[in-house]
Backbone of each chain as ProteinMPNN parsed JSONL, in Angstrom:
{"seq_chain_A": "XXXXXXXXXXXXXXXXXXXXXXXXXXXXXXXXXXXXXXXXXXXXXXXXXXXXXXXXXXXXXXXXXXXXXXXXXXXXXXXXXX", "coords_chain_A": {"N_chain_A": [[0.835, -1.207, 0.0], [0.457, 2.189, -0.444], [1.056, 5.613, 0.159], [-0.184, 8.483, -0.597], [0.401, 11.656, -1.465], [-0.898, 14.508, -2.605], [-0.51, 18.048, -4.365], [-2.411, 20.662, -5.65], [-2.691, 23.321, -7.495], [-3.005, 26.302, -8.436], [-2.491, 27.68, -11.921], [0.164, 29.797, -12.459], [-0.375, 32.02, -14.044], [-3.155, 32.385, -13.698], [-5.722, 33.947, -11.517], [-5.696, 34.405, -8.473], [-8.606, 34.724, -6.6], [-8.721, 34.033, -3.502], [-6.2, 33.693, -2.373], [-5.528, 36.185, -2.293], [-7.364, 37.454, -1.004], [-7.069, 36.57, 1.688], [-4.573, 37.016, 2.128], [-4.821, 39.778, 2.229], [-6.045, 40.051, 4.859], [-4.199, 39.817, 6.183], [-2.042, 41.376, 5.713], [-3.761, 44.011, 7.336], [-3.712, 42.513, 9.568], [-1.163, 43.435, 10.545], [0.649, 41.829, 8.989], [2.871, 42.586, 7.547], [5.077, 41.803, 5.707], [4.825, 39.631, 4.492], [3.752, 38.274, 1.368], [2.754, 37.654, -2.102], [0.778, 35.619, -1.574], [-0.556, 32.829, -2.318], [-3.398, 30.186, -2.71], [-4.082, 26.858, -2.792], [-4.493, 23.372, -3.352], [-4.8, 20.561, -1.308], [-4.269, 16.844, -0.585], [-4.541, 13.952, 0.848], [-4.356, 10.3, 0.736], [-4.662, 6.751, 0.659], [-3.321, 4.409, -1.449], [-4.405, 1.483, -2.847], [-2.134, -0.989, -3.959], [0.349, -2.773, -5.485], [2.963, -2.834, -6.319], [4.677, 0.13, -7.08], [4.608, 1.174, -9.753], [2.12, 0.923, -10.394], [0.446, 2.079, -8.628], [1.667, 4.853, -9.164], [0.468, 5.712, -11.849], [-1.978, 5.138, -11.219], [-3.274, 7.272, -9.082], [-2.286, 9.747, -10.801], [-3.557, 9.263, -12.766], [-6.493, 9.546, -11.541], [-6.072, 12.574, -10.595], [-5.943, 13.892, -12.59], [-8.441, 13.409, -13.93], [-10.211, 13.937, -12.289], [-9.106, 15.466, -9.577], [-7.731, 17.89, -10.061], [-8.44, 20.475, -12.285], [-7.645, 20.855, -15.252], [-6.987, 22.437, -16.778], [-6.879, 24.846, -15.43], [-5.366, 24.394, -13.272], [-2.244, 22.87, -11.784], [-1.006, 20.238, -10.843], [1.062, 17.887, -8.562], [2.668, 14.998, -7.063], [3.388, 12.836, -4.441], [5.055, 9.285, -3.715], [4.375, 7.243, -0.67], [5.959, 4.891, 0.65], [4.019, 2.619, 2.81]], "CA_chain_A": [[0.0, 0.0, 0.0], [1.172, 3.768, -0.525], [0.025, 6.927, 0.99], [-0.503, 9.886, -1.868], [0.441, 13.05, -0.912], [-1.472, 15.507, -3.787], [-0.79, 19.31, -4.154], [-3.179, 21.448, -6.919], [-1.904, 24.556, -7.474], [-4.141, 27.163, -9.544], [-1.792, 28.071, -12.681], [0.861, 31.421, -12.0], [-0.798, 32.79, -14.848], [-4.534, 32.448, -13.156], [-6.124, 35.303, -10.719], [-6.47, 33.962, -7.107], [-8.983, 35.688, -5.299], [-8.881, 33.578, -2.031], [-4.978, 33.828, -1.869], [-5.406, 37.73, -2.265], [-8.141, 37.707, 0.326], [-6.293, 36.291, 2.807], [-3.298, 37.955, 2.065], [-5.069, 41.496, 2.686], [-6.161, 40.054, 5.919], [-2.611, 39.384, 6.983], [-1.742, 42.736, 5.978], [-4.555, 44.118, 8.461], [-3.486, 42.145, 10.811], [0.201, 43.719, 10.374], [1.805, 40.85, 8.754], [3.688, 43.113, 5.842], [6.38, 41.095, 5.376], [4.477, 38.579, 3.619], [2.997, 38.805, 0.58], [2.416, 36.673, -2.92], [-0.098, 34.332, -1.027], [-1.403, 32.082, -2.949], [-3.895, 28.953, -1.827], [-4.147, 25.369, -3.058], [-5.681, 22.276, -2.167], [-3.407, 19.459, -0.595], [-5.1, 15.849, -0.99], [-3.533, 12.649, 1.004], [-5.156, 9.208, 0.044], [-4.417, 5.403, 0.224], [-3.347, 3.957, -2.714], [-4.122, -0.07, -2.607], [-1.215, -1.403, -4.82], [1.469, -3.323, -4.783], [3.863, -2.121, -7.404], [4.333, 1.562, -7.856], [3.707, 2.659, -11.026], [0.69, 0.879, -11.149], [-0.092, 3.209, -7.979], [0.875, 6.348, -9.7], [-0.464, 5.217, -13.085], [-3.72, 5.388, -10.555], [-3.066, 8.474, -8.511], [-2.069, 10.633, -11.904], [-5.086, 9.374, -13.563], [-7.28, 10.256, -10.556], [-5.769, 13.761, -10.875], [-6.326, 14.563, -14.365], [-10.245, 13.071, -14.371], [-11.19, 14.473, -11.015], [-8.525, 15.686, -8.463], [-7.084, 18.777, -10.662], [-9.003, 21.322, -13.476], [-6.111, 20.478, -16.146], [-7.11, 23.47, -17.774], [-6.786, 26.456, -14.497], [-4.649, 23.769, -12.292], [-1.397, 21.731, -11.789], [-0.694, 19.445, -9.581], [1.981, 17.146, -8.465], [2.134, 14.43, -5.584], [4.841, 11.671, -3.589], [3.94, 8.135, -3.358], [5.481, 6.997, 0.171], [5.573, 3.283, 1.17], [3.024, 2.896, 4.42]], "C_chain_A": [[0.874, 1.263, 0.0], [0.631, 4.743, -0.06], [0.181, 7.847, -0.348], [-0.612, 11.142, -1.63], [0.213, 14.1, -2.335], [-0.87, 17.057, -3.294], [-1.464, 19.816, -5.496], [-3.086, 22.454, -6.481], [-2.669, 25.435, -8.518], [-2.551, 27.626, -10.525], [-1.107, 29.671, -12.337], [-0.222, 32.172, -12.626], [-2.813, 33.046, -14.034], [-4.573, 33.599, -12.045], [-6.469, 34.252, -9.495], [-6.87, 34.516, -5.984], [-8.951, 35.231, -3.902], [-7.503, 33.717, -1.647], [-5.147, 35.505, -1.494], [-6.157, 38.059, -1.017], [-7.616, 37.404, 1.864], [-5.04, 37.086, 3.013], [-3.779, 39.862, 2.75], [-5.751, 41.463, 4.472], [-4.905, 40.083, 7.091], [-2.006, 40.643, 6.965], [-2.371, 43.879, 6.969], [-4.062, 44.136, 9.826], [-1.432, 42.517, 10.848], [1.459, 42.715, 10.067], [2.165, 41.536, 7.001], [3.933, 42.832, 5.066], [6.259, 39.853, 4.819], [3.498, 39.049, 2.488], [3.457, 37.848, -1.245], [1.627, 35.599, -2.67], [-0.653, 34.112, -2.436], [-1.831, 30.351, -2.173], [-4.297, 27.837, -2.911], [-4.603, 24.185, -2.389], [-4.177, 21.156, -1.913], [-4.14, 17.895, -0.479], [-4.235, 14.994, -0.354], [-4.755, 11.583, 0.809], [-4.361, 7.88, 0.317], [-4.593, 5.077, -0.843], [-3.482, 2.346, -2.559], [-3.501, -0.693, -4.227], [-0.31, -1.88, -4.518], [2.906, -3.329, -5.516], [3.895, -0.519, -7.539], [4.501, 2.736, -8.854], [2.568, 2.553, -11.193], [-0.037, 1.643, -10.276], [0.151, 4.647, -8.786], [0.738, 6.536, -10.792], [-1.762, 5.834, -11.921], [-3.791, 6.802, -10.181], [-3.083, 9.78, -10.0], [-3.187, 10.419, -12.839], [-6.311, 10.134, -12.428], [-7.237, 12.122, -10.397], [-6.505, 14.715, -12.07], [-7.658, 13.953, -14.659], [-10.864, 13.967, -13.07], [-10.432, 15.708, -9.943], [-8.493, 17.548, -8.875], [-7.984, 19.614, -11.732], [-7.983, 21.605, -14.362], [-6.589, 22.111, -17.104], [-6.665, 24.766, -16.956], [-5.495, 25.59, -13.652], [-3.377, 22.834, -12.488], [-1.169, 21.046, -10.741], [0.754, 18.536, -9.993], [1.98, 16.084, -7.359], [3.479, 13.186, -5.876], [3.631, 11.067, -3.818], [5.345, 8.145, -1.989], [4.74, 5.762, 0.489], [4.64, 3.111, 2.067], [2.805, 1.053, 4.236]], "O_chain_A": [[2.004, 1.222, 0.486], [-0.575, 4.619, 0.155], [1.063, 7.423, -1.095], [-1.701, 11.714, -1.588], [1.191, 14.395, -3.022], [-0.751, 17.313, -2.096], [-0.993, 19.31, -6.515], [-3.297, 22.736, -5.302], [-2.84, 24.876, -9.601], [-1.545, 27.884, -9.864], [-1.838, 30.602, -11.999], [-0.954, 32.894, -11.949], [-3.379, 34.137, -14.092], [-3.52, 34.138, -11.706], [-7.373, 33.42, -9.572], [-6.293, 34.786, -4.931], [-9.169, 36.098, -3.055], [-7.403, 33.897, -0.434], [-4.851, 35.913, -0.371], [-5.713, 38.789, -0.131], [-7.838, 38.024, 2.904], [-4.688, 37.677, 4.035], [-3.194, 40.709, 3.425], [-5.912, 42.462, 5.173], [-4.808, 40.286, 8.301], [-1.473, 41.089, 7.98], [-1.564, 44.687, 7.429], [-3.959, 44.963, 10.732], [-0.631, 41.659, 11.217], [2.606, 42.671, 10.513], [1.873, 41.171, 5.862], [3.564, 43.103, 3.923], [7.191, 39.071, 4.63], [2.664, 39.947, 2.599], [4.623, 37.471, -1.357], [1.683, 34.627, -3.424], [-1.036, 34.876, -3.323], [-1.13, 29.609, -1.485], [-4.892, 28.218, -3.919], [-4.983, 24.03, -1.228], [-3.007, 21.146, -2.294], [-5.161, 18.269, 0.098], [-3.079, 15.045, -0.771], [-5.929, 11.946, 0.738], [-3.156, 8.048, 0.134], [-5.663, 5.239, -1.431], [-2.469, 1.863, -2.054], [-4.135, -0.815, -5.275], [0.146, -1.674, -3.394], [3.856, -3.949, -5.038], [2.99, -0.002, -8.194], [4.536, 3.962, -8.953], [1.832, 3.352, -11.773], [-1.119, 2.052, -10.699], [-0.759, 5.435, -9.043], [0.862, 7.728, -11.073], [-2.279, 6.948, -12.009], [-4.372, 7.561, -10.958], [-3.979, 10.623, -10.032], [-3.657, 11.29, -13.571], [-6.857, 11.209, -12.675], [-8.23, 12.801, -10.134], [-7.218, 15.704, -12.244], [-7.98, 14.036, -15.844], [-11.944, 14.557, -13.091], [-11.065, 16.696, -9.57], [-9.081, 18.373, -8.176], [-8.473, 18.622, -12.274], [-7.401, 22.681, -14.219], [-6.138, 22.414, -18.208], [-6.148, 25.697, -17.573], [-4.543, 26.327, -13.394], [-3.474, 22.0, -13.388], [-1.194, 21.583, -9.633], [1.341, 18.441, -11.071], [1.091, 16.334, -6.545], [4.143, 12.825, -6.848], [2.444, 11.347, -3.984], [6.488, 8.602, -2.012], [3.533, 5.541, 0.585], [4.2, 4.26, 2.019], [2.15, 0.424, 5.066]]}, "seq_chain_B": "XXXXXXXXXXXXXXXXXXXXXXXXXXXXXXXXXXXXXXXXXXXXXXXXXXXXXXXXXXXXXXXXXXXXXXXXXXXXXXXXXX", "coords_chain_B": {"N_chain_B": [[14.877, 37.209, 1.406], [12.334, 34.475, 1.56], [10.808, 31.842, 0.789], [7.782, 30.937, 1.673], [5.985, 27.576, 2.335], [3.234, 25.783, 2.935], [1.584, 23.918, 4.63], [-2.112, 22.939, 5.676], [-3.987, 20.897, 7.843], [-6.887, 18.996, 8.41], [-7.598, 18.115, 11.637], [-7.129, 14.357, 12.998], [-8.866, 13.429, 13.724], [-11.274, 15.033, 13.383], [-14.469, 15.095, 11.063], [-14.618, 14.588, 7.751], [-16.121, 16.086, 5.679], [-15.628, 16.794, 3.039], [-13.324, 15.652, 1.716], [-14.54, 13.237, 2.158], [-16.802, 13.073, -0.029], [-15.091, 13.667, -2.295], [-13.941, 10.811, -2.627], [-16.23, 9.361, -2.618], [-16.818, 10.464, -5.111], [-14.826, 9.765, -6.919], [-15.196, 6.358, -6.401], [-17.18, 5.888, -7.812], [-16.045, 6.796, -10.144], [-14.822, 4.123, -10.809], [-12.638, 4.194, -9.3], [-11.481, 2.306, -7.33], [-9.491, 1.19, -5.794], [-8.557, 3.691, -4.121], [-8.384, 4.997, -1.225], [-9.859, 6.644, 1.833], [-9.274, 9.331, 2.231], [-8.136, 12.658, 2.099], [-8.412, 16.373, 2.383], [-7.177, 19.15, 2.394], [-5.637, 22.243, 3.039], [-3.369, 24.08, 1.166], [-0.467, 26.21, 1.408], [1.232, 29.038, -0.278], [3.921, 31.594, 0.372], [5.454, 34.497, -0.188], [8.068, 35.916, 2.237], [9.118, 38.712, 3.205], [12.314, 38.97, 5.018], [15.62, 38.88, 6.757], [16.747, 37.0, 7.87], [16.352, 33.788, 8.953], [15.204, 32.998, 11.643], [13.176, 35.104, 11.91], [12.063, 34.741, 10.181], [10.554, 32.59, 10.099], [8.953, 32.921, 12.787], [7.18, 34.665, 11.938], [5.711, 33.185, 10.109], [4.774, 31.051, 11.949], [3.446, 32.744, 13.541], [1.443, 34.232, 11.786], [0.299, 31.737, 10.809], [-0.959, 30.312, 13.516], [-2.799, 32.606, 14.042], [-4.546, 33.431, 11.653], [-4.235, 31.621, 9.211], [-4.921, 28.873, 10.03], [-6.881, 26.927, 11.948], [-6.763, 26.684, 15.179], [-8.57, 24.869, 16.729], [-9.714, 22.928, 15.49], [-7.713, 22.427, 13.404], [-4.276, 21.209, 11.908], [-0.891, 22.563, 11.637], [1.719, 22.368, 9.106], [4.76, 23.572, 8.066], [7.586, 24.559, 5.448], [10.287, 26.586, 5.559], [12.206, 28.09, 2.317], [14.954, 29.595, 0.943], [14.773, 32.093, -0.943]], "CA_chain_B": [[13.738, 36.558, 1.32], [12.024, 33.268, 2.103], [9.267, 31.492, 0.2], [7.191, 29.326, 2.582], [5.383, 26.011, 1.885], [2.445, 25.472, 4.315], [-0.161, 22.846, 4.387], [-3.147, 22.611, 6.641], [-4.759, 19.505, 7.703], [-7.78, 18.686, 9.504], [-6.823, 16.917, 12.82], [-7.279, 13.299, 12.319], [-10.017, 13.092, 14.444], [-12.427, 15.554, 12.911], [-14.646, 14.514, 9.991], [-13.885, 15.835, 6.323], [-17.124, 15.702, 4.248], [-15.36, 17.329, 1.288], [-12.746, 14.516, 1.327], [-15.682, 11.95, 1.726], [-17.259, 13.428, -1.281], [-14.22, 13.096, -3.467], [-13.52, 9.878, -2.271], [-17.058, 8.53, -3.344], [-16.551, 10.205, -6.702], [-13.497, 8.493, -7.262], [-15.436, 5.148, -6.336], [-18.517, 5.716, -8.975], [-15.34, 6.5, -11.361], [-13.787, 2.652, -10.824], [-10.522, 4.275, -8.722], [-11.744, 1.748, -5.955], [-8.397, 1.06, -4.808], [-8.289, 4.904, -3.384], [-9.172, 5.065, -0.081], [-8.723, 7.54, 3.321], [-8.89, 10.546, 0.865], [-8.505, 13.878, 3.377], [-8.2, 17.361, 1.725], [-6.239, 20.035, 3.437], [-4.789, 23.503, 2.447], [-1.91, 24.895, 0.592], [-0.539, 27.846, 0.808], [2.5, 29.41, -0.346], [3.167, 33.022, 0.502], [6.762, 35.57, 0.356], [8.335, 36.314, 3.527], [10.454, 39.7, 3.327], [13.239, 38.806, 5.853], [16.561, 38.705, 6.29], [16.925, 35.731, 8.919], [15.438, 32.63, 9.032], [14.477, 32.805, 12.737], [12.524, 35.645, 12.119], [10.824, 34.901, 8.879], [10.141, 31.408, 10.896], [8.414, 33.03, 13.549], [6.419, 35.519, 11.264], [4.706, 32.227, 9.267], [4.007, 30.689, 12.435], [2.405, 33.318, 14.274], [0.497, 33.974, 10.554], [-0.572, 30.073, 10.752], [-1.411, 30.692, 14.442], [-3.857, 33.636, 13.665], [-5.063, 33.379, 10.969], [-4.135, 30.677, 8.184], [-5.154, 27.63, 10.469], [-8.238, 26.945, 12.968], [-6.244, 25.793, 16.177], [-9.375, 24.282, 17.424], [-9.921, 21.602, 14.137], [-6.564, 21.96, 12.067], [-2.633, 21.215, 12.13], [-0.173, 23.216, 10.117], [3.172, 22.721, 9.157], [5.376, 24.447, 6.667], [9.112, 24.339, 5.066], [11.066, 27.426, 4.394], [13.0, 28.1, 1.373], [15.955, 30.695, 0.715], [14.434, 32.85, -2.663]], "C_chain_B": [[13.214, 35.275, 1.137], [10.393, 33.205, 1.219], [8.971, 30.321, 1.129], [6.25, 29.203, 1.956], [4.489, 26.125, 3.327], [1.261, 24.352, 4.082], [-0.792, 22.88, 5.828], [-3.82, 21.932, 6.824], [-5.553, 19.99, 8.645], [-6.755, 17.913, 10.339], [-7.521, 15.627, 12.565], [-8.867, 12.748, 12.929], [-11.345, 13.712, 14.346], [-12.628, 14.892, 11.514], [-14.638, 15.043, 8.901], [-15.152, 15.259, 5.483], [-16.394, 15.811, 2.857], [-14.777, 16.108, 0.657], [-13.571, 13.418, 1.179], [-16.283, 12.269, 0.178], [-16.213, 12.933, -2.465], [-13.858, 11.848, -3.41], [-14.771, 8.911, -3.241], [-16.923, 9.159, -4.839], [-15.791, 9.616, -7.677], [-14.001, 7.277, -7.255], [-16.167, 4.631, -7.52], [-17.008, 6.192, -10.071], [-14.285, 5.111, -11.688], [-12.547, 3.12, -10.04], [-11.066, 3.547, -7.21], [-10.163, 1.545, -5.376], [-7.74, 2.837, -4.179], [-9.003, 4.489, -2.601], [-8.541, 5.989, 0.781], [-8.403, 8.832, 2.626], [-9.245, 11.852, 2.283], [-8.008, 15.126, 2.418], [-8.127, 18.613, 2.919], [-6.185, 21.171, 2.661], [-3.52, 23.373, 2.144], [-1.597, 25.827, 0.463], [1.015, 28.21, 0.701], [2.793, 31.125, -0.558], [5.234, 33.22, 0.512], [7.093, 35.902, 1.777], [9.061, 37.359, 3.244], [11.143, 39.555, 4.927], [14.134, 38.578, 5.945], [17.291, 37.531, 7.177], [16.219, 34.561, 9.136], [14.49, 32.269, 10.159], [12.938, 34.054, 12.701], [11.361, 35.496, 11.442], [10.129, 33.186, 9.449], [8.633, 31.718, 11.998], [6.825, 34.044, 13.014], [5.575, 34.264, 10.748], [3.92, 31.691, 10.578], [2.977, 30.965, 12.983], [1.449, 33.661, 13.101], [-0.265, 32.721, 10.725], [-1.306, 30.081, 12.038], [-3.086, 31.524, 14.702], [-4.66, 33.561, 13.072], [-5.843, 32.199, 9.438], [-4.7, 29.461, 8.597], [-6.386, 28.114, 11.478], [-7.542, 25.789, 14.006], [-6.714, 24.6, 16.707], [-9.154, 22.442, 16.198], [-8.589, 20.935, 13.1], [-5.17, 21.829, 12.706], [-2.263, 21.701, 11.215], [1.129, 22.492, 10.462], [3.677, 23.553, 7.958], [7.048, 24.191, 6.653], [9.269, 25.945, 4.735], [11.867, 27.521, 3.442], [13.761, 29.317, 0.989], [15.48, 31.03, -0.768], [15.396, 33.436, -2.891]], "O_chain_B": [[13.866, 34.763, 0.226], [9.428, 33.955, 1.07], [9.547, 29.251, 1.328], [5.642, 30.002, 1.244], [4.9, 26.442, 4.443], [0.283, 24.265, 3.34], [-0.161, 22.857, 6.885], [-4.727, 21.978, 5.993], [-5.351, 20.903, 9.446], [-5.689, 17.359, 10.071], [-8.552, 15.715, 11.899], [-9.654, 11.885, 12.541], [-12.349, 13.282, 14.915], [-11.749, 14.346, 10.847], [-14.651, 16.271, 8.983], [-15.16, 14.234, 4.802], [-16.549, 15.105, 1.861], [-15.19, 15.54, -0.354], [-13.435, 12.656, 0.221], [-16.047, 11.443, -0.704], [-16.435, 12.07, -3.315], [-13.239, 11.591, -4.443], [-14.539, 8.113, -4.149], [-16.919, 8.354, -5.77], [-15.997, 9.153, -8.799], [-13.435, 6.615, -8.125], [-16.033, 3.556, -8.104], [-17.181, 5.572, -11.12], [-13.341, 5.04, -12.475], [-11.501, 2.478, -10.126], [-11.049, 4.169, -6.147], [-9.974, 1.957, -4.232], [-6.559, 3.008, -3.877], [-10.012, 3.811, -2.795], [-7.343, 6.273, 0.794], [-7.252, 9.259, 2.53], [-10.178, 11.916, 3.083], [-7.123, 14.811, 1.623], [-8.802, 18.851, 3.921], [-6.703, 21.112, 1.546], [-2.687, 22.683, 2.732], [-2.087, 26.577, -0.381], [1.873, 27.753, 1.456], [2.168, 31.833, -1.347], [6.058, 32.442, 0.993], [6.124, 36.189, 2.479], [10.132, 36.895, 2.854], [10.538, 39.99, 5.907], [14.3, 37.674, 5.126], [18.488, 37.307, 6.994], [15.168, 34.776, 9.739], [13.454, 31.612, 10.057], [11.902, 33.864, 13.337], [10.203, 35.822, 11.704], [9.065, 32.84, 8.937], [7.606, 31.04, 12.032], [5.738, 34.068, 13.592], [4.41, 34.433, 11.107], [2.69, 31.749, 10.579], [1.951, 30.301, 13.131], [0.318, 33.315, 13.442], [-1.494, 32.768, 10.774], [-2.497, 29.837, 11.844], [-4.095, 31.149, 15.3], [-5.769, 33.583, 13.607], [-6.953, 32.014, 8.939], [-5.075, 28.76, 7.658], [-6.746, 29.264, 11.727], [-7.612, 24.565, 13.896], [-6.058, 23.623, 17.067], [-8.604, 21.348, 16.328], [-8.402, 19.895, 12.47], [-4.921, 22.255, 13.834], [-2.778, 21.614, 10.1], [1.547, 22.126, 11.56], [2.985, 24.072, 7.083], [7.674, 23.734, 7.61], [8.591, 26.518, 3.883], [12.721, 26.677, 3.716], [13.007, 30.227, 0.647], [15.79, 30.284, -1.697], [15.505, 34.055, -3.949]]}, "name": "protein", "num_of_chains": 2, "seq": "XXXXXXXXXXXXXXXXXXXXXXXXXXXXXXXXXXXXXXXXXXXXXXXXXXXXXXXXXXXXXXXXXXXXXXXXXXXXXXXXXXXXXXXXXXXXXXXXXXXXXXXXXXXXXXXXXXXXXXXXXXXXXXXXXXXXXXXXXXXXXXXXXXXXXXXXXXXXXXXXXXXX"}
């Protein structure tokens, strides 16, 4: 078995209003000294396999049909033994 | 300057509809061997700083405040020398 550590990442080129929103809260709240927020989703999962490519054969298909919006989003993700 | 990496999990012990949701859509799409699917945050934000302890202490008290929900979530994060 494998564990599946996902990240989806909205494209540089895309507008992210929830990173920005947060970000102007942080500024508010006098955190300056940060700034380019941007937010993403983070996905962990059991993979039941016992070889792994045929886990991330699975995982990378799961991505690109469901996980990810291959058109606004990228993603990337670890397999780790478990 | 410092680019931090942050993810935010539920704690293991609260329940994650969203992740249930994707989990059964994944099932009605044949990825039955996914299972244990949990969906978290990502966030990756600039630090202006010129020390690591400081730009350390700036994300956490950010994750502290604001970025995380002490009560329900865990953070961690990596820094990186930009």
């Amino acid at each position: 078995m494998y564990k599946a550590i996902i990240t989806v990442r909205l494209r540089p080129s895309i507008l992210d209003p929830e990173g920005k929103a947060i970000e102007q809260a942080l500024q508010s709240l006098d955190f300056s000294a940060l700034s380019g927020l941007r937010v993403g989703k983070y996905i962990e999962m059991n993979v039941e396999a016992t070889e792994r490519d045929v886990a991330e054969q699975m995982v990378d298909a799961a991505c690109g049909k469901l996980l990810a919006n291959p058109v606004m989003e990228d993603y990337s993700y670890e397999l780790h033994e478990a």
